[in-house]
FITOR-189361 format. One record per residue (C-alpha): x, y, z. Coordinates in steps of 0.2 Angstrom, whole numbers, padded with zeros to 4 digits, always signed. Example, Ala and Ser with C-alpha at 12.3 -4.5 7.8 and 13.67 -1.06 7.14 Angstrom:
<rs>
+0062-0022+0039+0068-0005+0036
</rs>
This chain:
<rs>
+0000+0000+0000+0015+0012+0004+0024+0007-0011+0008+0013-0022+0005+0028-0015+0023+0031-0015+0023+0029-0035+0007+0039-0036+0014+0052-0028+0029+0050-0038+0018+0048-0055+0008+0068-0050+0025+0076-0046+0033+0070-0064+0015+0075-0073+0016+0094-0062+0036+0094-0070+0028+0091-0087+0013+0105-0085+0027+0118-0079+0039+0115-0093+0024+0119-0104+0019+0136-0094+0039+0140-0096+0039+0139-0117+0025+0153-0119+0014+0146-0129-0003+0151-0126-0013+0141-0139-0010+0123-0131-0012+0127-0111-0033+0127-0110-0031+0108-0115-0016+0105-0105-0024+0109-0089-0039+0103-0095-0027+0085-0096-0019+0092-0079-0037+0092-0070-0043+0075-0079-0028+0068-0067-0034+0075-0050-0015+0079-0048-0020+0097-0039-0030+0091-0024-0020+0074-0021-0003+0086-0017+0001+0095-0004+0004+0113-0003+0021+0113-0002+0021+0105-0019+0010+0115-0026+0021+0130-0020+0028+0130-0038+0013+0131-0048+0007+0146-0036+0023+0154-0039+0021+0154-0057+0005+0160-0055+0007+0175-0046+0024+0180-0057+0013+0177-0075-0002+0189-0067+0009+0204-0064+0016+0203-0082+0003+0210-0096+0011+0197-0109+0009+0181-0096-0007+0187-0088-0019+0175-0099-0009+0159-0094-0008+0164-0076-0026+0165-0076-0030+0148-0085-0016+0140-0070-0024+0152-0055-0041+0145-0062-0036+0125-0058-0031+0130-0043-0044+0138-0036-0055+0124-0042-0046+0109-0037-0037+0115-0022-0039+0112-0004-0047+0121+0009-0032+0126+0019-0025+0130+0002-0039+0140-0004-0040+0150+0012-0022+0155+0014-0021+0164-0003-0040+0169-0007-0035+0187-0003-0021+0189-0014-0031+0180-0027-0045+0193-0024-0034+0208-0028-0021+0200-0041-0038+0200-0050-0046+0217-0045-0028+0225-0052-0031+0215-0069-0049+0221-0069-0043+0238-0067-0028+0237-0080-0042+0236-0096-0035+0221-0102-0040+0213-0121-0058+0205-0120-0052+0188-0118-0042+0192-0102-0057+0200-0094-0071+0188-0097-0058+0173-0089-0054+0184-0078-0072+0187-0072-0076+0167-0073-0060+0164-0059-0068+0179-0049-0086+0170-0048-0077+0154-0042-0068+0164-0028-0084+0173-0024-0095+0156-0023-0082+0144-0013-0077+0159+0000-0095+0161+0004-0097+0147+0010-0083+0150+0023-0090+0162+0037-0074+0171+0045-0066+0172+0025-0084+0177+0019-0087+0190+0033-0068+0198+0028-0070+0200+0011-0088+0206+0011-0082+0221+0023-0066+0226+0012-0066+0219-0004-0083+0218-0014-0086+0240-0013-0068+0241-0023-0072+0227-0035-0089+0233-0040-0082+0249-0043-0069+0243-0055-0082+0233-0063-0092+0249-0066-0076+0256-0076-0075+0246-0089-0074+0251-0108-0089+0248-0117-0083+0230-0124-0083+0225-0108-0100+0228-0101-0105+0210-0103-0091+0203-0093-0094+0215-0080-0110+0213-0078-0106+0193-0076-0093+0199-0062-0106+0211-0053-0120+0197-0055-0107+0186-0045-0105+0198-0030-0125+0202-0031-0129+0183-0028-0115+0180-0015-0115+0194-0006-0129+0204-0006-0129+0212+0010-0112+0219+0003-0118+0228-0012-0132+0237-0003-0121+0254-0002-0119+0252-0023-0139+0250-0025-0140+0265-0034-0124+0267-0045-0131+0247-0049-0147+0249-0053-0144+0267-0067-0130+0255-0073-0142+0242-0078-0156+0252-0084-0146+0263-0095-0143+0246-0104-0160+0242-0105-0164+0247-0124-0148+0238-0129-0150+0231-0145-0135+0219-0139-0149+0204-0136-0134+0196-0124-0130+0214-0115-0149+0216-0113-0154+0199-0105-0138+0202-0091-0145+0220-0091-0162+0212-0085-0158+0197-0076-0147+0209-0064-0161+0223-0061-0171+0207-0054-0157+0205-0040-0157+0223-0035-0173+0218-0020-0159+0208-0012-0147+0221-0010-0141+0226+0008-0157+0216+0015-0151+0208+0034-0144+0226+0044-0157+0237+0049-0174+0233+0040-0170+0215+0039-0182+0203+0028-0196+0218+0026-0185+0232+0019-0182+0215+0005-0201+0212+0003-0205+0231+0002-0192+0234-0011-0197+0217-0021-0215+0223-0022-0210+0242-0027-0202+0238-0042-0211+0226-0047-0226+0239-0049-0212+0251-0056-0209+0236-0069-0228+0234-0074-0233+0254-0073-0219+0258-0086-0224+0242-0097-0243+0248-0094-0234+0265-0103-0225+0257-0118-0242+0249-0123-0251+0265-0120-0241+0269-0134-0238+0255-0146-0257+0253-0144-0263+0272-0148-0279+0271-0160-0280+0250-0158-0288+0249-0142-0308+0251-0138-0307+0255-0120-0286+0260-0117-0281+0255-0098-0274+0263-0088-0262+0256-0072-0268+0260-0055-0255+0251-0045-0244+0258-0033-0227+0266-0038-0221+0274-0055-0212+0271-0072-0194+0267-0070-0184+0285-0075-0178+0280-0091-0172+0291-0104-0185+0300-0112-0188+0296-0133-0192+0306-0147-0209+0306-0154-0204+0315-0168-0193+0300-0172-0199+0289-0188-0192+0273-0181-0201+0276-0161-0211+0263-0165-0195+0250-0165-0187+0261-0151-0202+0255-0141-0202+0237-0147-0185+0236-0141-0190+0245-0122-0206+0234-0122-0194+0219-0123-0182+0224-0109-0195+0227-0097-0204+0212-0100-0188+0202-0099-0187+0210-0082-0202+0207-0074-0201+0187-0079-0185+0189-0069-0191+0197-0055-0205+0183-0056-0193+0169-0059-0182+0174-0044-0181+0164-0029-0183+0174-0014-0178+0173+0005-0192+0180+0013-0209+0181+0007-0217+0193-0006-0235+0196-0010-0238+0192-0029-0252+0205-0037-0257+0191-0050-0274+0199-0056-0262+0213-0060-0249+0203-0070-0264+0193-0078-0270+0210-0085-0257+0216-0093-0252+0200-0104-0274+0199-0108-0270+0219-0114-0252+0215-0123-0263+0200-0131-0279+0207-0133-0272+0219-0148-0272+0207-0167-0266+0213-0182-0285+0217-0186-0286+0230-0174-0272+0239-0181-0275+0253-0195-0264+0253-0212-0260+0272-0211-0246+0282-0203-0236+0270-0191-0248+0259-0191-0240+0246-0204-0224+0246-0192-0234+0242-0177-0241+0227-0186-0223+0222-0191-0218+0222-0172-0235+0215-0167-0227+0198-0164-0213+0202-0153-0224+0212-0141-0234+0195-0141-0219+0185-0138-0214+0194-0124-0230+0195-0116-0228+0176-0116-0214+0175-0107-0221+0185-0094-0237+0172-0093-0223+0159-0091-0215+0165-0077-0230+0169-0067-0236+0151-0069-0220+0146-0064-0220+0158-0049-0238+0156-0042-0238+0140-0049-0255+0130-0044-0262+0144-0035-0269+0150-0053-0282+0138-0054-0295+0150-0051-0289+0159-0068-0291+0143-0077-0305+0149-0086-0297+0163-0092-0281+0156-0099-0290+0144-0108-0299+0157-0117-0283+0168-0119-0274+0153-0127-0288+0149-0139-0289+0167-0142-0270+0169-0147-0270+0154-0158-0285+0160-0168-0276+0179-0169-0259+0172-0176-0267+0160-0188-0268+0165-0207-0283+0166-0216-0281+0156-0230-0266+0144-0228-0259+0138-0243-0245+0134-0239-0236+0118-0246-0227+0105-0238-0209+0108-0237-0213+0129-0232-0214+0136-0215-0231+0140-0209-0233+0157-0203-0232+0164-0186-0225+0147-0181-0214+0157-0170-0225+0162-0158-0236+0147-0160-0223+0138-0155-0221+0148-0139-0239+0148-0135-0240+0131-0134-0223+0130-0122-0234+0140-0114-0250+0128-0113-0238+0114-0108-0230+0121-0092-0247+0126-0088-0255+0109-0089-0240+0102-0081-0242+0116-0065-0262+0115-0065-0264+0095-0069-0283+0090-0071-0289+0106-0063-0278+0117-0078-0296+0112-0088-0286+0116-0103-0300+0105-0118-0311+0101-0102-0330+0104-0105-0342+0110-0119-0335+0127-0122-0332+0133-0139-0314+0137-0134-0311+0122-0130-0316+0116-0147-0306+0131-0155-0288+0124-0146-0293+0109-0151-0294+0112-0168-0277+0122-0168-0268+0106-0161-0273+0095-0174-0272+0107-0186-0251+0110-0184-0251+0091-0181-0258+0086-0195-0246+0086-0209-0249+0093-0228-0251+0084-0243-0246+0088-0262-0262+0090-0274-0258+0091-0294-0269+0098-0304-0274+0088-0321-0281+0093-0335-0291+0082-0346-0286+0087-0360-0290+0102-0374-0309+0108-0379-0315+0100-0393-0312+0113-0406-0293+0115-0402-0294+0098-0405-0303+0100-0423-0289+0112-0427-0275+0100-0423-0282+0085-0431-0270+0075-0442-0255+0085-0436-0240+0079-0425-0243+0096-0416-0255+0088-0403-0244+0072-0395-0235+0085-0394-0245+0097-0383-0249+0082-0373-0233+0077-0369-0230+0095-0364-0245+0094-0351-0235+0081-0343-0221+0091-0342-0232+0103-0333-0234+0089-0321-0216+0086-0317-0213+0104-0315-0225+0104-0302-0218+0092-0293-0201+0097-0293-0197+0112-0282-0187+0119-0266-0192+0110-0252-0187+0113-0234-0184+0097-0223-0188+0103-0208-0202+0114-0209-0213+0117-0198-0205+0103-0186-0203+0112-0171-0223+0119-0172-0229+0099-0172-0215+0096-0160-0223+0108-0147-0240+0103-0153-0237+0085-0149-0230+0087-0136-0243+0099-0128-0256+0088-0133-0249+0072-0124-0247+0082-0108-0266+0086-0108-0271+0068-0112-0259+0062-0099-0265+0074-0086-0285+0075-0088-0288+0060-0102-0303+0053-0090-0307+0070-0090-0310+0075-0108-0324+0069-0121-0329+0055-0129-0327+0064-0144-0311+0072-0141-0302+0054-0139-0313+0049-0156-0303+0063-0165-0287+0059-0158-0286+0041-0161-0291+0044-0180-0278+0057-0184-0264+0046-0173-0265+0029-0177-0267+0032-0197-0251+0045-0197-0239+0033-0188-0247+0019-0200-0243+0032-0216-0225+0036-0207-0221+0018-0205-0228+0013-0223-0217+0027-0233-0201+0023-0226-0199+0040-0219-0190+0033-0202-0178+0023-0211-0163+0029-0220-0158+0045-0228-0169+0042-0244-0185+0040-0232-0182+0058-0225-0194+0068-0236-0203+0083-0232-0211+0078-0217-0211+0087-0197-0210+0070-0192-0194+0065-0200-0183+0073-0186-0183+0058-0170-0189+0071-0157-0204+0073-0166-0209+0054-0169-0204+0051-0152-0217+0062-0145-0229+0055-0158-0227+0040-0149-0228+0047-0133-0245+0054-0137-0251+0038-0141-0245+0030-0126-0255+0044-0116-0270+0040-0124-0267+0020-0121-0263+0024-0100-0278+0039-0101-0292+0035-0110-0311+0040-0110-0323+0031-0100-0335+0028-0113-0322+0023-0125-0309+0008-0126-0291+0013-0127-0280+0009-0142-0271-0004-0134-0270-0016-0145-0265-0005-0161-0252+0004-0148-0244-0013-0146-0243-0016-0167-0236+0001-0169-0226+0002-0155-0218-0015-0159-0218-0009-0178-0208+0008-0169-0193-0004-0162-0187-0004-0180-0184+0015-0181-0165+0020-0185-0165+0032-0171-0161+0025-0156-0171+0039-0145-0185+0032-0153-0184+0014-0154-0179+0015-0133-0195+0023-0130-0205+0012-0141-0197-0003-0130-0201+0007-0115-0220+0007-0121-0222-0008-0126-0217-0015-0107-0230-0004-0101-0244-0010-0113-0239-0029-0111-0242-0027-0091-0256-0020-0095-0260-0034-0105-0254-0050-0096-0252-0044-0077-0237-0053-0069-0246-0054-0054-0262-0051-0046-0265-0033-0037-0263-0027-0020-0278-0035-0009-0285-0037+0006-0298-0050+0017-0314-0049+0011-0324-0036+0023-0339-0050+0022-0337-0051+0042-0345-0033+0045-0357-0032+0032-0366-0046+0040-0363-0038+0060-0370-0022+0053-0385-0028+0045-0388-0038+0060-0387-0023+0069-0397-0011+0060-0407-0024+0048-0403-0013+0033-0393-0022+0019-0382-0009+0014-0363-0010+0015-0355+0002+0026-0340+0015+0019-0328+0007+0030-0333-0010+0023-0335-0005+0004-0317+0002+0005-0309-0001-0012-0295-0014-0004-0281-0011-0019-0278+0005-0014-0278+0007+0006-0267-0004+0018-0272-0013+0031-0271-0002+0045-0286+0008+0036-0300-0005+0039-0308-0003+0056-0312-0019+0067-0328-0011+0069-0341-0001+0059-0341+0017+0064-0358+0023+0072-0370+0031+0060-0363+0023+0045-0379+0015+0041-0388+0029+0039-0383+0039+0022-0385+0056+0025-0394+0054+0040-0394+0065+0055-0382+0057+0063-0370+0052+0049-0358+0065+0039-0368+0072+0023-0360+0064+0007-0356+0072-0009-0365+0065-0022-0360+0064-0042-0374+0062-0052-0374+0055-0073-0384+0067-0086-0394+0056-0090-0403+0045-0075-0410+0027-0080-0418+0016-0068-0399+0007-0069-0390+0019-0064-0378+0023-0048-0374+0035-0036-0356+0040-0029-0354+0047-0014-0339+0054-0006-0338+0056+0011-0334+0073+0017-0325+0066+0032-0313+0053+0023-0302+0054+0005-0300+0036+0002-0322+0030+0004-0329+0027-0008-0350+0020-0007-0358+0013-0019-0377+0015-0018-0389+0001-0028-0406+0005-0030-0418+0001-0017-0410+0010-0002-0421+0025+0009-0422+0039-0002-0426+0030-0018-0441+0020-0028-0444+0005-0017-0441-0011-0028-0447-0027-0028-0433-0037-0018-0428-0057-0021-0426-0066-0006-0410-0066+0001-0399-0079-0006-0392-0093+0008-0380-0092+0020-0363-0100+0016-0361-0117+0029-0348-0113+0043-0331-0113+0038-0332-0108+0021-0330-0094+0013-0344-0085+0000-0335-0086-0018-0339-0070-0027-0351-0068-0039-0348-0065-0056-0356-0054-0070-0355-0049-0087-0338-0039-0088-0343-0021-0097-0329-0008-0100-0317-0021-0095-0317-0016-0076-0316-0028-0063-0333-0032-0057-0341-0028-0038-0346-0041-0026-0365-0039-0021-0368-0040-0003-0378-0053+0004-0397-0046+0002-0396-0039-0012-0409-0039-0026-0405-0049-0043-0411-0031-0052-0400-0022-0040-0384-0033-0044-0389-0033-0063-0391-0015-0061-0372-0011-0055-0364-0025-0067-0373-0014-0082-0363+0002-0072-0348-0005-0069-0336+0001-0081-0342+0018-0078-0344+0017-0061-0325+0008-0056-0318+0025-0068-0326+0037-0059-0323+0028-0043-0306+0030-0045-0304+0048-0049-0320+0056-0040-0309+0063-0028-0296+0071-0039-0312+0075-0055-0323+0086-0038-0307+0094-0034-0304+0100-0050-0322+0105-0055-0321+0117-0038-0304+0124-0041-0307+0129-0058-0322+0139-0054-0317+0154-0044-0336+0159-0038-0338+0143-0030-0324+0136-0018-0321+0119-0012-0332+0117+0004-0332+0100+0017-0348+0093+0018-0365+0091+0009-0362+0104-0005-0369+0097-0023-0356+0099-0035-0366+0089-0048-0383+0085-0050-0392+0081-0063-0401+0098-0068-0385+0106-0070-0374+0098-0088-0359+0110-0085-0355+0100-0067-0361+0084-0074-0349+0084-0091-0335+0090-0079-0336+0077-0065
</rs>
């Protein structure tokens, strides 16, 4: 063991000899990859410091010399990465100012952005030590922000990556240069560097943290976070005002607290104010999605509705309501890019607020539906191989529908219900899904006098022949490959989430529509070759393998999600997913293996679910006790989805009575249209995991004629369950002992519908409350969903 660690030791010290005779021949070009070989070895943090002595030393001798200074910063950066704690904390302050003076000397571009990289290393790892973290916020942050603010104008990018560094580890430290900071960053605002404008905004969203922890402590942070960010959406509010002069019905105005930001004033009398304001409109909407995207230490209070109304006013303006005189051609032209940015906002107030939106479901549904119809031509002809217009912002809009189903799940109620916008969004995903087709038109020949005219003569095999030649020119033109890919791309993969999320939720139809525009597209990919080899990829969106991945990804979604009325496509996902394992791309082939596991344990379970005893024991002592044949909650528990600590060894008191007046009052879901078959669901109000299903016959309902009870099982033996007709192919109930033949007949005619909604009635009440903001979720004996009301019955 000695003897190896001897001849590693040996083995670093001879590969440390190698790296400093290349660091002695002055050659530049070759050191990032020879420290990049130097780290691969770990040679820096298995030395000790006294052999690492040398490299330090030629460190600190290459930064004081402006022709070295680039190779002693590659070398100081391995050793502030790799070396050890002792090592790190002996020499962090000299590093810190070596690196202020070459900040400070104005340096070539490529000296200044590694130098600004090593300085955010030295920043983070210090920070985490308190005594070196308290020393250096005192005395050495104030002088290296200032220098930062020096820089030539080349540099403003790097700098603003240094002050970034010493905003996110030492806030506290930077609160004396609040001010200087914050003109600093909105004087690059209108950049039309769109690199220098992101680091612009993405550093006015740390300015709130700044000098927070002294004297106001967590509130002066929360005060200052809320203040701008109603500067933020008065001055956006502004820009509009003007981008949107003559286009608006009813112009808004922002009521909030707080004013515009004190940005240089523009020139109306410029031609080009419109861009001028496109360009502001972008940086202050890239601001407030950081401010929103920030995490914060202390908590904020986020004015939602006020954010929500300004993307419905930045969206609610189309290219229809736009004049075509003076300016107004050039405010359509920009129309989009106000659009996209209003996006981004929307994006990163659902990530911000996350589920807590819900009661805006409605709206957002209607907005995204609104948007797609807005930024949809009115007469597409385009032809495959040519990009679709505005397939840019479409593109975005349906990121934008994706996180939200993702934040939202079920309740997001995104295609949920009988609203015509649901129809409309709809239609736009299967619209950019579909794709295009090539149509030639053929003639059938010449009119009957031309043909007169040309009778006898060669003349008219030739004309023929040139109407084929028609033909081919048609056929043959520039074609792009990948057009339109990434709008199906986002399409796709919207639409899967939707299914995935709320698929039990959705209409029979919608799965209908689905299914016939999924299965015969793989079948048509698979058919024309365009997955395999380079003479198959043809002008399809599907010929990239993200896209056919997520393809298949939707059609596993509506296999695991299906409608309760409608069968899944199991058995045509298993011929195409097994057809799919043949696809050159390996993404694709993986996941079509990954599917076709799932489907064939759906199929041919390995082993039977999760159960429990059968609860026949209480049924019977409680209808002993109360001489009512009806199963209690406790006892009519689901048993593959509690564990056994959840069954009581007695019924609770009142459970016989259903909404009695000693009992909880239930929740009942209710089918739109009630036959003498059908079932009631109730969910107790007291209980998440109940479920009681309620045959005809009970108090409350029509009293039916009742078959004598059937005979006891003989002592010993256990009952064997009764089997039915198997419908929707759910598992079937038992029926209790008592029970009617009409009764049992009755719930094996419901059982598919009733074990779906079984399942999911808990999640489908939850969902149908939180997305309707006048009406909260309430414990108790609140009717979500009777019959007299369709909107509640198609939503359950």
């Amino acid at each position: 063991m000695a003897a190896t660690m001897w001849l590693h030791g040996t083995a670093n010290m001879k590969i440390t000899e190698g790296l400093i005779a290349v660091l002695q021949r002055d050659r530049p070009e070759h050191l990032p990859a020879v420290l990049a070989s130097y780290r691969e070895h770990g040679v820096v943090s298995s030395q000790s410091e006294s052999a690492l002595g040398g490299l330090i030393g030629i460190s600190n001798a290459q930064l004081g010399s402006i022709k070295t200074r680039f190779s002693g910063l590659c070398l100081l950066a391995v050793l502030v990465s790799d070396g050890s704690t002792d090592l790190f904390q002996q020499h962090c302050l000299s590093w810190l100012r070596a690196l202020q003076q070459t900040i400070q000397s104005q340096d070539p571009l490529p000296t200044m952005e590694l130098a600004v990289c090593v300085l955010r290393d030295l920043l983070q790892y210090s920070s985490q030590l308190p005594e070196l973290a308290r020393e250096i916020g005192l005395n050495s942050i104030p002088g290296i922000l200032t220098s930062l603010l020096g820089l030539k104008p080349e540099c403003h990018l790097a700098a603003m990556e240094g002050m970034r560094a010493c905003m996110s580890f030492y806030p506290r430290a930077c609160g004396s240069l609040r001010g200087k900071l914050g003109a600093y960053f909105l004087s690059k605002l209108d950049s039309d560097n769109p690199k220098l404008q992101e680091a612009a905004c993405s550093c006015y969203a740390l300015l709130p943290s700044l000098g927070s922890g002294f004297t106001q402590g967590s509130r002066g942070h929360t005060e200052a976070w809320t203040q701008q960010l109603h500067c933020l959406l008065h001055t956006a509010h502004g820009i509009l005002g003007q981008l949107y002069e003559g286009a608006e019905t009813d112009p808004v105005q922002y009521e909030g607290p707080g004013g515009e930001l004190p940005l240089p004033p523009l020139s109306e009398r410029d031609p080009l104010l419109v861009l001028q304001l496109r360009q502001r409109y972008s940086g202050v909407s890239q601001s407030l999605s950081a401010l929103l995207s920030s995490d914060v230490s202390v908590p904020v209070r986020l004015p939602v509705q006020s954010v929500l109304s300004l993307v419905c006013r930045a969206l609610a303006v189309t290219p229809n309501n736009i004049g075509w005189l003076g300016d107004g051609p050039l405010k359509a032209l920009v129309l989009p890019s106000v659009h996209s940015h209003s996006l981004h906002i929307l994006s990163a107030l659902i990530h911000s607020a996350g589920a807590r939106l819900v009661q805006f479901s409605s709206s957002l549904c209607r907005l995204f539906a609104q948007t797609l119809s807005a930024w949809s031509p009115a007469c597409d002809t385009t032809l495959p191989g040519q990009q679709r217009a505005y397939s840019a912002l479409r593109v975005q809009l349906y990121n934008t529908l994706e996180l939200w189903v993702k934040v939202g799940g079920a309740s997001s109620g995104v295609l949920q219900g009988t609203y015509h916008h649901a129809d409309v969004l709809l239609a736009h995903l299967i619209g950019d899904i579909t794709t295009g087709t090539d149509t030639v038109k053929l003639r059938a020949g010449k009119s009957s006098p031309e043909l007169a005219g040309h009778a006898g003569k060669a003349g008219g095999r030739r004309s023929k022949g040139s109407d084929l030649s028609e033909v081919g020119t048609q056929l043959q033109r520039k074609q792009d490959a990948g057009a339109n890919r990434d709008t199906a791309l986002s399409a796709v993969t919207a639409l899967s989430q939707i299914v995935l999320t709320s698929g039990t939720l959705l209409k029979e139809e919608i799965h209908k529509k689905l299914q016939e525009l999924l299965i015969p597209l793989l079948v048509c990919l698979q058919q024309q070759g365009l997955m395999g080899g380079p003479g198959g990829q043809l002008t399809s969106p599907y010929s990239s393998p993200p896209a056919r991945r997520a393809l298949y990804h939707l059609l596993l979604s509506l296999v695991l999600a299906p409608s309760p009325q409608r069968p899944p496509p199991l058995h045509c996902g298993v011929r195409l997913f097994s057809q799919g394992l043949g696809d050159p791309s390996v993404e694709v082939s993986s996941f079509c293996r990954d599917s076709l596991t799932v489907c064939n344990s759906l199929l041919h379970p390995r082993s039977p679910s999760l159960s429990l005893p059968d609860p026949l024991p209480q049924t019977q002592s409680l209808r002993s006790q109360t001489g009512v044949p009806f199963p209690s909650a406790r006892a009519r528990t689901l048993p593959s989805l509690l564990p056994q600590n959840h069954l009581p060894p007695e019924p609770l008191r009142g459970e016989a009575e259903a909404g009695g007046e000693g009992g909880r009052k239930p929740v009942f879901v209710r089918y739109d249209k009630e036959e003498p078959g059908d079932v009631e669901i109730s969910l107790e109000s007291d209980s998440d995991d109940s479920v009681v299903i309620m045959p005809e016959g009970l108090p409350g309902q029509n009293p039916k004629p009742a078959a004598p009870a059937p005979p006891p099982a003989p002592a010993g033996q256990s009952q064997r369950p009764q089997t039915g007709r198997r419908t929707g192919h759910q598992p079937q109930p038992v029926p209790e002992p008592g029970a009617s033949p009409k009764s049992s007949q009755a719930v094996n005619n419901k059982t598919g519908s009733c074990s779906t909604a079984g399942n999911d009635t808990d999640s489908n009440i939850t969902a149908a409350a939180a997305s309707s903001p006048s009406a909260p979720p309430q414990r108790g004996g609140r009717n979500w969903g009777s019959s007299s009301s369709s909107d509640g019955a198609s939503g359950s």
